[in-house]
Backbone as a printed PyTorch tensor [residue, N CA C, xyz], in Angstrom:
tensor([[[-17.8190,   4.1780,  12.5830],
         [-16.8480,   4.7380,  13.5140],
         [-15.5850,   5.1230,  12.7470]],

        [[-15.1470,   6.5400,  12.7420],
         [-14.1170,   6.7950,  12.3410],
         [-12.8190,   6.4460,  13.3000]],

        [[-11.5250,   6.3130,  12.4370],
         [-10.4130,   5.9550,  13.6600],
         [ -9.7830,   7.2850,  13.4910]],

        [[ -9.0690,   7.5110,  14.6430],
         [ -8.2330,   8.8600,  14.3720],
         [ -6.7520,   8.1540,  14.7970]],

        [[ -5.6470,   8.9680,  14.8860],
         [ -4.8220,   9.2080,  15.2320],
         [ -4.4720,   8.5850,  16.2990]],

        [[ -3.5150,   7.5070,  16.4200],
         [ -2.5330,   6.8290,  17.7610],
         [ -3.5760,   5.2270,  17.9860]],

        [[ -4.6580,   5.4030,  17.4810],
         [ -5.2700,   3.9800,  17.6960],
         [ -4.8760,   2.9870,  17.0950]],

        [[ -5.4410,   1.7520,  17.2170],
         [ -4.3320,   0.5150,  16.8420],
         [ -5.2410,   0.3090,  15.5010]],

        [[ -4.4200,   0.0000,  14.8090],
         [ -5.1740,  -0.4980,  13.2140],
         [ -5.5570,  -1.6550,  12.8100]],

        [[ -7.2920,  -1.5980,  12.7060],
         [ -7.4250,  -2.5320,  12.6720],
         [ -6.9080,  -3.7750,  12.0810]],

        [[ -6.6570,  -4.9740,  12.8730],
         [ -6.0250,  -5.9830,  11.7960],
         [ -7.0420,  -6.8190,  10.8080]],

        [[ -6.8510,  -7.1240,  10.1520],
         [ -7.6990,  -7.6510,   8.7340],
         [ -6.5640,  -8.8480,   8.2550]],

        [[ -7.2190,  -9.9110,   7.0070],
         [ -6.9250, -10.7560,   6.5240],
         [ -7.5860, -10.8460,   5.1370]],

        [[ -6.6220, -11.0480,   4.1660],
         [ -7.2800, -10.7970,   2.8870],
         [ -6.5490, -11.5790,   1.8510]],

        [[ -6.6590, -11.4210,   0.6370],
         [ -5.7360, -11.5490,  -0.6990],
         [ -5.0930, -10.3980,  -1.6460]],

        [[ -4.2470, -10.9730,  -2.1180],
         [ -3.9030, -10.0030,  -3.3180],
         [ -4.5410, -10.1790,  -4.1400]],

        [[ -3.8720,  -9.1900,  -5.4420],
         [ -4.4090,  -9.5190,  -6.6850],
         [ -3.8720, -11.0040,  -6.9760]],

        [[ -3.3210, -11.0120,  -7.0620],
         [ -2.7120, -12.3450,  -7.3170],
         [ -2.7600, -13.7490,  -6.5510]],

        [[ -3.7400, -13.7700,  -5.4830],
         [ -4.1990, -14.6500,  -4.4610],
         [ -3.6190, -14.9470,  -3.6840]],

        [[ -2.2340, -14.1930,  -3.1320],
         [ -1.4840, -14.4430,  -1.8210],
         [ -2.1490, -13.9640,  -0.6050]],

        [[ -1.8270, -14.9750,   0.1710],
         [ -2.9830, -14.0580,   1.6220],
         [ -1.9230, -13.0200,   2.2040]],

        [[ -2.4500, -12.2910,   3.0800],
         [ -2.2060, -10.7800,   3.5090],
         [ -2.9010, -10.6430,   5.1020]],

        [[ -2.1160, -11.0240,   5.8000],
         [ -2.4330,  -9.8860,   7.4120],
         [ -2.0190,  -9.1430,   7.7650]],

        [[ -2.4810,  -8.0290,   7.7260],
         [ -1.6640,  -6.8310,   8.3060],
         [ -1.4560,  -6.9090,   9.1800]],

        [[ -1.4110,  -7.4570,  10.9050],
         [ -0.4620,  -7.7030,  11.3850],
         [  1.2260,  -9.0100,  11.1270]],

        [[  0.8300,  -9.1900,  10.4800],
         [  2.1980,  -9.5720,   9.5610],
         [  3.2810,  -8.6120,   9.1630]],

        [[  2.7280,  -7.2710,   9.0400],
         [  3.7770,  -6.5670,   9.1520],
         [  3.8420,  -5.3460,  10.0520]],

        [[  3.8770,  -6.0460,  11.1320],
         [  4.3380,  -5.4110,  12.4750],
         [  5.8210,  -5.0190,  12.1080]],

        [[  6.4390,  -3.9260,  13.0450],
         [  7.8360,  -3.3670,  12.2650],
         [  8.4210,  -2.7030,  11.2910]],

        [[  7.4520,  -2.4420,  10.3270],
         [  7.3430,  -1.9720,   9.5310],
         [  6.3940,  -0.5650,   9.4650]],

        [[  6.7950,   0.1770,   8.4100],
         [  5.8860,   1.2490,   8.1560],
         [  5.2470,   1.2020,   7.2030]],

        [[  4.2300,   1.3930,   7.0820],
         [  3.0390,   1.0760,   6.0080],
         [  1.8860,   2.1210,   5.6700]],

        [[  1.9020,   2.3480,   4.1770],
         [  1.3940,   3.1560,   4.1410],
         [ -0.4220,   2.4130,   3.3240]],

        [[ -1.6860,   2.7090,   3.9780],
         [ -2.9480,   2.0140,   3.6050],
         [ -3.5510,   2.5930,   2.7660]],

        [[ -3.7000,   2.8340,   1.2710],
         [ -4.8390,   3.4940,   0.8800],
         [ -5.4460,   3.0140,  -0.0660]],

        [[ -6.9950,   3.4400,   0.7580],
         [ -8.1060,   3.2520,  -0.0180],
         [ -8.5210,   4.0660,  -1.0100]],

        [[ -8.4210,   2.9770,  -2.1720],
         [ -9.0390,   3.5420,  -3.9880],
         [-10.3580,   3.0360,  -3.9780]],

        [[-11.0780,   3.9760,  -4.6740],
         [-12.5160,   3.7070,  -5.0810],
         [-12.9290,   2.4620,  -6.0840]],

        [[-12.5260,   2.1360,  -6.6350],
         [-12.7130,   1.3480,  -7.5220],
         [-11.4930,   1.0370,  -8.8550]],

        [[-11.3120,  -0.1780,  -9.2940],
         [ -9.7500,  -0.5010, -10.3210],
         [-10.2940,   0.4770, -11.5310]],

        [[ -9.3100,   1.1150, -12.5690],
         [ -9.4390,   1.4490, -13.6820],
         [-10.4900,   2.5120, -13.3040]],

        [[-10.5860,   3.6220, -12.3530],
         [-11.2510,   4.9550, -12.3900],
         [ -9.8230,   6.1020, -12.8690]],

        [[ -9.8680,   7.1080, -13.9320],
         [ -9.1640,   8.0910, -13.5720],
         [ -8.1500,   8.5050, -12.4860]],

        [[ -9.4360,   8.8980, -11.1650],
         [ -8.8120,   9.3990, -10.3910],
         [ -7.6060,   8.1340,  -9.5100]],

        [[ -8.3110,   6.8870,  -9.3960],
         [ -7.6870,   6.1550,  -8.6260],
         [ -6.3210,   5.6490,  -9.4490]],

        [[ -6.4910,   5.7210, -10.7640],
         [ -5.4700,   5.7920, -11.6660],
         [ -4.0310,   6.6140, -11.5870]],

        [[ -4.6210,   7.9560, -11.1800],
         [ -3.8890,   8.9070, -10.9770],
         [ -3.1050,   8.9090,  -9.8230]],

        [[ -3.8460,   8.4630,  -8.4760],
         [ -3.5010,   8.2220,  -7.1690],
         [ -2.2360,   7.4660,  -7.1740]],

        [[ -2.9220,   5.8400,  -8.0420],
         [ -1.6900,   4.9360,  -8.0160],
         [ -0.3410,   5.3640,  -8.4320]],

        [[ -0.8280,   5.7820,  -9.7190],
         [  0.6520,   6.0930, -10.1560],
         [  1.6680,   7.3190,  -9.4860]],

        [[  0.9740,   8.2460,  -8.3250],
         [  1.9500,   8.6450,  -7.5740],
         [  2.6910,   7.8290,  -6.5930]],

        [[  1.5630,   6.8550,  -6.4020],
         [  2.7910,   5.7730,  -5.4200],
         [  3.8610,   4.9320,  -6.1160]],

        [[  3.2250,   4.6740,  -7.3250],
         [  4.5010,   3.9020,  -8.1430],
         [  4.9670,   4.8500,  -8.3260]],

        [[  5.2840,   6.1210,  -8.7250],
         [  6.2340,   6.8700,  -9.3640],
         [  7.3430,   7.3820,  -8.2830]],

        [[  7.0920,   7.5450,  -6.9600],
         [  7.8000,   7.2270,  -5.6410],
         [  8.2550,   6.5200,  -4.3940]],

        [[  7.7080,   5.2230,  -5.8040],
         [  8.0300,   3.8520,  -4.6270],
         [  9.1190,   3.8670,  -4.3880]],

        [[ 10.0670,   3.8800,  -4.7330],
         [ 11.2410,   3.4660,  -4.5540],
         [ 11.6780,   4.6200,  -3.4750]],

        [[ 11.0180,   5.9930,  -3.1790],
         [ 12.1620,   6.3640,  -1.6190],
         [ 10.7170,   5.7140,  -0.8980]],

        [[  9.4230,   5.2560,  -0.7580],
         [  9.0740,   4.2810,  -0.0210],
         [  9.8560,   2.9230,   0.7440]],

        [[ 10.3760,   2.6030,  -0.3730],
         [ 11.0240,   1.5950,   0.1540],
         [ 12.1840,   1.6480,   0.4860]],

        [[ 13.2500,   2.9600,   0.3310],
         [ 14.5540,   3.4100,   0.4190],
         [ 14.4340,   3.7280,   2.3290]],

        [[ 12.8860,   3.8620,   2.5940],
         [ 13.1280,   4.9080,   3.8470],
         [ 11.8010,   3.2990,   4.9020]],

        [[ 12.0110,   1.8620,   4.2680],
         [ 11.4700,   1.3000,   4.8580],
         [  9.9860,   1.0310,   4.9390]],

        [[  9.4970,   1.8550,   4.1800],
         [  7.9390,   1.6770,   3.9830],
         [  7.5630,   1.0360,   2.8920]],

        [[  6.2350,  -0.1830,   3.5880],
         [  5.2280,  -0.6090,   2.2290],
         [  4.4590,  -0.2780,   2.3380]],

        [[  3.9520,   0.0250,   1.0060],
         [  2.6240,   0.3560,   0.4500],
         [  2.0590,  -0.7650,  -0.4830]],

        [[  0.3360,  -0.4060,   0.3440],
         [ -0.8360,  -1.1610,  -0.5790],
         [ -1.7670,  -0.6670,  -0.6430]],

        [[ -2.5510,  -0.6470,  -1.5100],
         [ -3.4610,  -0.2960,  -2.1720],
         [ -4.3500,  -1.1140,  -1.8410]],

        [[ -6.2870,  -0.5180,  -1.3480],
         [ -6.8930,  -1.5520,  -1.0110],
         [ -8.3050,  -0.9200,  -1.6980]],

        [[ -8.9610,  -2.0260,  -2.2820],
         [-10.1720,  -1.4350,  -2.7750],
         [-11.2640,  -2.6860,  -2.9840]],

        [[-12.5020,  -2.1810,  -3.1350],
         [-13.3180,  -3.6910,  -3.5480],
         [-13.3430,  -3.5370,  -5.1600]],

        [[-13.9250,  -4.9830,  -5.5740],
         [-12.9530,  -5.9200,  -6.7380],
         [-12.5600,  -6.8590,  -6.8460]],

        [[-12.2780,  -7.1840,  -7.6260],
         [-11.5470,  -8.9650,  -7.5090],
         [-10.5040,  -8.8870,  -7.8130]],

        [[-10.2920, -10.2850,  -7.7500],
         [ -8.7120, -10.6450,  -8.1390],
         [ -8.2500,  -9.9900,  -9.5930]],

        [[ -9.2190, -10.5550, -10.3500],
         [ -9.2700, -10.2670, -11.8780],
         [ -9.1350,  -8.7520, -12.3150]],

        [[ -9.7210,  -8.1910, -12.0110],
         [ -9.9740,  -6.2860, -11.6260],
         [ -8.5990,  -5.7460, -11.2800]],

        [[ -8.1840,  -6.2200, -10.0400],
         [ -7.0030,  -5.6250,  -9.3640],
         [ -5.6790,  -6.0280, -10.0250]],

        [[ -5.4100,  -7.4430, -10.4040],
         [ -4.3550,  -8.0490, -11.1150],
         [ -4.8740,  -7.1760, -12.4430]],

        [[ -5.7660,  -6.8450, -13.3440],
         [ -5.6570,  -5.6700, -14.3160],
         [ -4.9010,  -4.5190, -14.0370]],

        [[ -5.7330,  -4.0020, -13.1310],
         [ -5.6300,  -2.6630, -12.8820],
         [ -3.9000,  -2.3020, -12.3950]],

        [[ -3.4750,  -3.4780, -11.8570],
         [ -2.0280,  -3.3400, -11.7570],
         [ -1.2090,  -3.6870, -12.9040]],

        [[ -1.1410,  -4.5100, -13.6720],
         [ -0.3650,  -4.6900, -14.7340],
         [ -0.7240,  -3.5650, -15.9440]],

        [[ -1.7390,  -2.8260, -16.3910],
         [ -2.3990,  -1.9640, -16.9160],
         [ -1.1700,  -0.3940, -16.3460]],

        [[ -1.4100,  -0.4720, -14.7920],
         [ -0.7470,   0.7250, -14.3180],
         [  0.9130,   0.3630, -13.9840]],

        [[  1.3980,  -0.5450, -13.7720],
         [  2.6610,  -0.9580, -14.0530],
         [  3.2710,  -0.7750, -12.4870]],

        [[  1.8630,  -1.0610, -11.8630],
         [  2.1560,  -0.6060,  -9.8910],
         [  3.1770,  -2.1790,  -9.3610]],

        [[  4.0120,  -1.6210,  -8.6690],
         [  5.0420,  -2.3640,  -7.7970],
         [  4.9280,  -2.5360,  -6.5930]],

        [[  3.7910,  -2.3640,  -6.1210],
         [  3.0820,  -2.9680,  -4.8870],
         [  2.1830,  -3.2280,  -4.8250]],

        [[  1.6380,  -4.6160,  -4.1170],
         [ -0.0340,  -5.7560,  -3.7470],
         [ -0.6220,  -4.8870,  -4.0080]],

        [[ -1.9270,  -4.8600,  -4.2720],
         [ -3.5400,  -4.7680,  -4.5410],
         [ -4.1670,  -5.6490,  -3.5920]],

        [[ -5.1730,  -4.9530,  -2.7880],
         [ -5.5190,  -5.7690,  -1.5120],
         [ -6.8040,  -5.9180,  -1.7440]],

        [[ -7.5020,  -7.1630,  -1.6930],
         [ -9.0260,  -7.2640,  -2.3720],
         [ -9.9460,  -6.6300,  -0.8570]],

        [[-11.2430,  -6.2460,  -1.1120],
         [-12.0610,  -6.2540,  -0.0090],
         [-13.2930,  -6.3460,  -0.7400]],

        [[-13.4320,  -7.2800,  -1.0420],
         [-14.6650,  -7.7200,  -1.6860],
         [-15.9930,  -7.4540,  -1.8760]],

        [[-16.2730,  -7.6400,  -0.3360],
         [-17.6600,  -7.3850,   0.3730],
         [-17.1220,  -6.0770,   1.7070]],

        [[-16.6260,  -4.7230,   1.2150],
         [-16.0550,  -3.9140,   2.3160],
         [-15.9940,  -4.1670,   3.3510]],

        [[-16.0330,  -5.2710,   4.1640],
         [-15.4790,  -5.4560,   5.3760],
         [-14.2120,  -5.1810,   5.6640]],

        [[-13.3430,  -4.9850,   5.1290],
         [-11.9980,  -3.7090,   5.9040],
         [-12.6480,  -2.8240,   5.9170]],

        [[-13.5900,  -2.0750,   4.7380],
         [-13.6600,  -0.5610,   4.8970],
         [-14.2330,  -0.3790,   5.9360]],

        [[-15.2870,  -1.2110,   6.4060],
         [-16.1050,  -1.0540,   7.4270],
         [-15.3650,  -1.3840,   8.4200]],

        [[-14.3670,  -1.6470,   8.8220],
         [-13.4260,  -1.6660,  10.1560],
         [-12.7070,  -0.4350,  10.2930]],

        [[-12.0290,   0.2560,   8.9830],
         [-11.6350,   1.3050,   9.0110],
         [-12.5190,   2.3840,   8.5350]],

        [[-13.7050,   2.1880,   8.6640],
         [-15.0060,   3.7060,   8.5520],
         [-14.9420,   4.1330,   7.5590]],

        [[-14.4240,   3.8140,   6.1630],
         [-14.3390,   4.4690,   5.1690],
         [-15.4030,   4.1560,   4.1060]],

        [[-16.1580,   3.3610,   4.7230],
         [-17.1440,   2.8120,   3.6700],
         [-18.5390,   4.2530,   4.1220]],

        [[-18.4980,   4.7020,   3.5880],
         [-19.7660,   5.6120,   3.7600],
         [-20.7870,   6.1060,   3.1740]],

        [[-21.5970,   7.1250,   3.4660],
         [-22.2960,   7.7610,   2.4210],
         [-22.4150,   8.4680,   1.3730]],

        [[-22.3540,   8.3360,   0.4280],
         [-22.0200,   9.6500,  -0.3950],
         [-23.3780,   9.8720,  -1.4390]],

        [[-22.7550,  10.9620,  -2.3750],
         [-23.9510,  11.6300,  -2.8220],
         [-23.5230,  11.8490,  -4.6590]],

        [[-23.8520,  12.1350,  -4.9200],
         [-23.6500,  12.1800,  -6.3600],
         [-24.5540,  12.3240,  -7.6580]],

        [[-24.7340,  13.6060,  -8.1170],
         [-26.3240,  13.9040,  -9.1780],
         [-27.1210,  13.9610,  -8.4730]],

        [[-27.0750,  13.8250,  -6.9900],
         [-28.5730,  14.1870,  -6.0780],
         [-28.6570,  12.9310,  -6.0220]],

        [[-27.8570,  11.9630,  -6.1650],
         [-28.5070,  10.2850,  -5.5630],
         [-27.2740,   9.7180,  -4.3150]],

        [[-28.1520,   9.5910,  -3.2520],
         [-27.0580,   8.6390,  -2.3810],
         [-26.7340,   7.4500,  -2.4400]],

        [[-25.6500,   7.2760,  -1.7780],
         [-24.9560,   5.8880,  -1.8380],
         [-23.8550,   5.2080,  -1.3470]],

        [[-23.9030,   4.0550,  -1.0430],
         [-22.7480,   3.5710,  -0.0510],
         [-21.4300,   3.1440,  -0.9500]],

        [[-20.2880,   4.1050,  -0.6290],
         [-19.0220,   3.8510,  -1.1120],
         [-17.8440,   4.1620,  -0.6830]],

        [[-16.6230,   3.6050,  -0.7750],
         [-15.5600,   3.7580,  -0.6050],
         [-15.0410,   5.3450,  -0.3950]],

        [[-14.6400,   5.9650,   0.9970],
         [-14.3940,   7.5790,   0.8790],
         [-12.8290,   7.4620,   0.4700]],

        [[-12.0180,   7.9870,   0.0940],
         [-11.1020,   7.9490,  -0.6880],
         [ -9.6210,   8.2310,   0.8860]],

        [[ -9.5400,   7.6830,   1.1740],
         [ -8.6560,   7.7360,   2.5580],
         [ -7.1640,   6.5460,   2.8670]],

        [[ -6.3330,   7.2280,   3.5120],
         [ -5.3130,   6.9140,   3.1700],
         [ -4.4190,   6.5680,   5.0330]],

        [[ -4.4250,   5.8900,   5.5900],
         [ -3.8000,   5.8350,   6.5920],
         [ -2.2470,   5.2290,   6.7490]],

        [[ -1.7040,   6.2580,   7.5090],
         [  0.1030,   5.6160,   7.5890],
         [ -0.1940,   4.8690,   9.1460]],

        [[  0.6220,   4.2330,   9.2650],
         [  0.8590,   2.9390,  10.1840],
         [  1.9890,   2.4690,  10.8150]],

        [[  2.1270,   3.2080,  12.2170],
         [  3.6110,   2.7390,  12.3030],
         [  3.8420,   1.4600,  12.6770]],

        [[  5.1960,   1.7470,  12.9040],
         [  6.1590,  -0.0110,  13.3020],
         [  5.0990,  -0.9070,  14.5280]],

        [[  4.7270,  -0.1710,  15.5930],
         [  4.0400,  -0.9610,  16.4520],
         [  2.2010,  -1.2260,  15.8900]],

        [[  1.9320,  -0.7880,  14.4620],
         [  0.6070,  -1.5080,  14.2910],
         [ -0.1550,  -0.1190,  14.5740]],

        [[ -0.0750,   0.9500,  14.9670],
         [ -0.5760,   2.0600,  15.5440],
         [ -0.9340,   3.2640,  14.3600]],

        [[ -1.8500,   3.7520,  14.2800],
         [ -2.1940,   4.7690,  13.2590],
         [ -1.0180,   6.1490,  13.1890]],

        [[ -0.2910,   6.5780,  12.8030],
         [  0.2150,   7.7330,  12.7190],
         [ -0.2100,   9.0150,  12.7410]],

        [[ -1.3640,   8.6120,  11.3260],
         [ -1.7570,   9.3640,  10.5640],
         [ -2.3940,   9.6320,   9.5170]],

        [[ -3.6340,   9.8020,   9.6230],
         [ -4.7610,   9.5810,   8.3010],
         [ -4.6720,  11.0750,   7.2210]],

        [[ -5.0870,  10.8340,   6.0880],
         [ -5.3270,  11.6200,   4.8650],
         [ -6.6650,  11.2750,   4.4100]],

        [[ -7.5150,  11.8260,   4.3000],
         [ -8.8440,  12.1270,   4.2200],
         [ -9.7990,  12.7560,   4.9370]],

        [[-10.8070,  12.3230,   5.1330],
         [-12.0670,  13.3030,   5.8060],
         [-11.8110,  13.2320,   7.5490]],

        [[-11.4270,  13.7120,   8.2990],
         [-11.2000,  14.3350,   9.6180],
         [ -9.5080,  13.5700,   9.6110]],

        [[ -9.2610,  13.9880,   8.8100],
         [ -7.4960,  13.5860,   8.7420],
         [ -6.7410,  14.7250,   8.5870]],

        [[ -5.0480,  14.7320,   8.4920],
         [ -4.4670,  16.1480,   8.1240],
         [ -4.6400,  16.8910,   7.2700]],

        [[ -5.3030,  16.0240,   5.9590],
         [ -5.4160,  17.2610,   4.9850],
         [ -5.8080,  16.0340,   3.6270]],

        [[ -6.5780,  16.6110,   2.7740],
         [ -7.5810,  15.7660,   2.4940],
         [ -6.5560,  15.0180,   1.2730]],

        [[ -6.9100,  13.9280,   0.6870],
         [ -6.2550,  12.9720,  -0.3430],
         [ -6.4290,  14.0240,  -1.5540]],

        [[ -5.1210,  14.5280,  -2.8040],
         [ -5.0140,  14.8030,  -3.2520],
         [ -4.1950,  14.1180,  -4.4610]],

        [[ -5.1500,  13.0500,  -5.2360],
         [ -5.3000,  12.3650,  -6.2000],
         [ -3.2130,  12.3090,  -7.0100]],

        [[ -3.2660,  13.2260,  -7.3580],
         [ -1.8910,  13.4870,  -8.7370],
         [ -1.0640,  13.5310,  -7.4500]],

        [[ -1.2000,  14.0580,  -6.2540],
         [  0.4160,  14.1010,  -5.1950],
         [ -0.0940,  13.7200,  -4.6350]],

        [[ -0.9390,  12.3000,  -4.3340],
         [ -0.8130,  11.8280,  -3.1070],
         [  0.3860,  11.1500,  -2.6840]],

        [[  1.3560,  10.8480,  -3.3610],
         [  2.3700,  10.3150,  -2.5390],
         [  3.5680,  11.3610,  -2.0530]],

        [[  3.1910,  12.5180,  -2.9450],
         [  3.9530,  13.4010,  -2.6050],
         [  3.5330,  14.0870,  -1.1150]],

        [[  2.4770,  14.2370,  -0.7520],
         [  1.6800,  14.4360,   0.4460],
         [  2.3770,  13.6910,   1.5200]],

        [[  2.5270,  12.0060,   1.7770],
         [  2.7100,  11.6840,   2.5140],
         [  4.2690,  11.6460,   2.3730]],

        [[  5.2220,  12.0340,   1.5270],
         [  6.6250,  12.0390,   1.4430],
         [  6.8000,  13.3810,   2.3290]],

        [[  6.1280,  14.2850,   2.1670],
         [  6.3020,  15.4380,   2.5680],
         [  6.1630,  15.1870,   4.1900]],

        [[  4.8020,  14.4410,   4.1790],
         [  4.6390,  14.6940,   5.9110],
         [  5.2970,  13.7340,   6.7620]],

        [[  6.3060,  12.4950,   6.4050],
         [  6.7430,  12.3150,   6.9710],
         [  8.3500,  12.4530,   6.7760]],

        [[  8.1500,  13.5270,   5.9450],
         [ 10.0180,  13.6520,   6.0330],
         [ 10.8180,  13.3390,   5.2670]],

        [[ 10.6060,  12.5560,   4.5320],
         [ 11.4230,  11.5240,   3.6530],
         [ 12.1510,  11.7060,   2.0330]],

        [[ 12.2450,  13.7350,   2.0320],
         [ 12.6080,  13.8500,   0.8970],
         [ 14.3160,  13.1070,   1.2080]],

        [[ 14.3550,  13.0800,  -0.1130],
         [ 15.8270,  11.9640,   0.0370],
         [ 16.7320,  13.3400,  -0.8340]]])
């Protein structure tokens, strides 16, 4: 089941990289931005991150956190962040059960072989827990790796 637009997001319970627990309703009030990376230490998800670190700071100038959520471990993600020099959690999903709450765990294809994986999707989240607004496949406009944070700076306004 895909979620669209204005529905409530699902709540989940998890760890960081670093083994702090994490409920996203914990941060009710807040704006939050969710996206799902394919896997720690890929290129592209490499690339992704470091647009959010490289514009964290009007993230957080304009009230928004961001996390990053992918399957992996602790070990993987605590790399993959100190490696990329990211300033926000790494959210484990081990066995994709978030993805599979938020539909992003799907089919894909690749050399002519299918397979179940992470679709590369990005949901904003407002203050009341409520979807805003997705980036990916039946979203505004698809995840674009090198500006993805520039994407969502843009769409919600927040050049400073």
């Amino acid at each position: 089941m895909m979620l669209k637009k204005r529905d409530n997001a699902p709540d989940f319970e998890t760890t960081t990289q670093s083994g702090q627990k994490f409920k996203l309703s914990d941060q009710k009030g807040k704006k939050i931005v969710l996206y799902w990376y394919v896997k720690d230490n890929t290129k592209g998800c490499q690339a992704e991150s470091a647009s959010f670190r490289d514009r964290y700071s009007e993230f957080q100038e304009n009230g928004i956190e961001v996390f990053g959520i992918a399957p992996g471990s602790e070990k993987t993600h605590k790399n993959f962040k100190e490696k990329n020099n990211l300033p926000f959690p790494l959210l484990l999903d081990e066995n994709h059960e978030i993805a599979e709450k938020y539909g992003v765990w799907q089919k894909k294809k690749m050399y002519g072989r299918e397979y179940m994986g992470i679709q590369r999707t990005t949901f904003l989240i407002d203050e009341d827990g409520k979807i805003d607004d997705i980036f990916g496949p039946g979203g505004v406009a698809k995840v674009k790796t090198k500006e993805h944070a520039d994407q969502i700076i843009e769409h919600w306004n927040l050049s400073l």
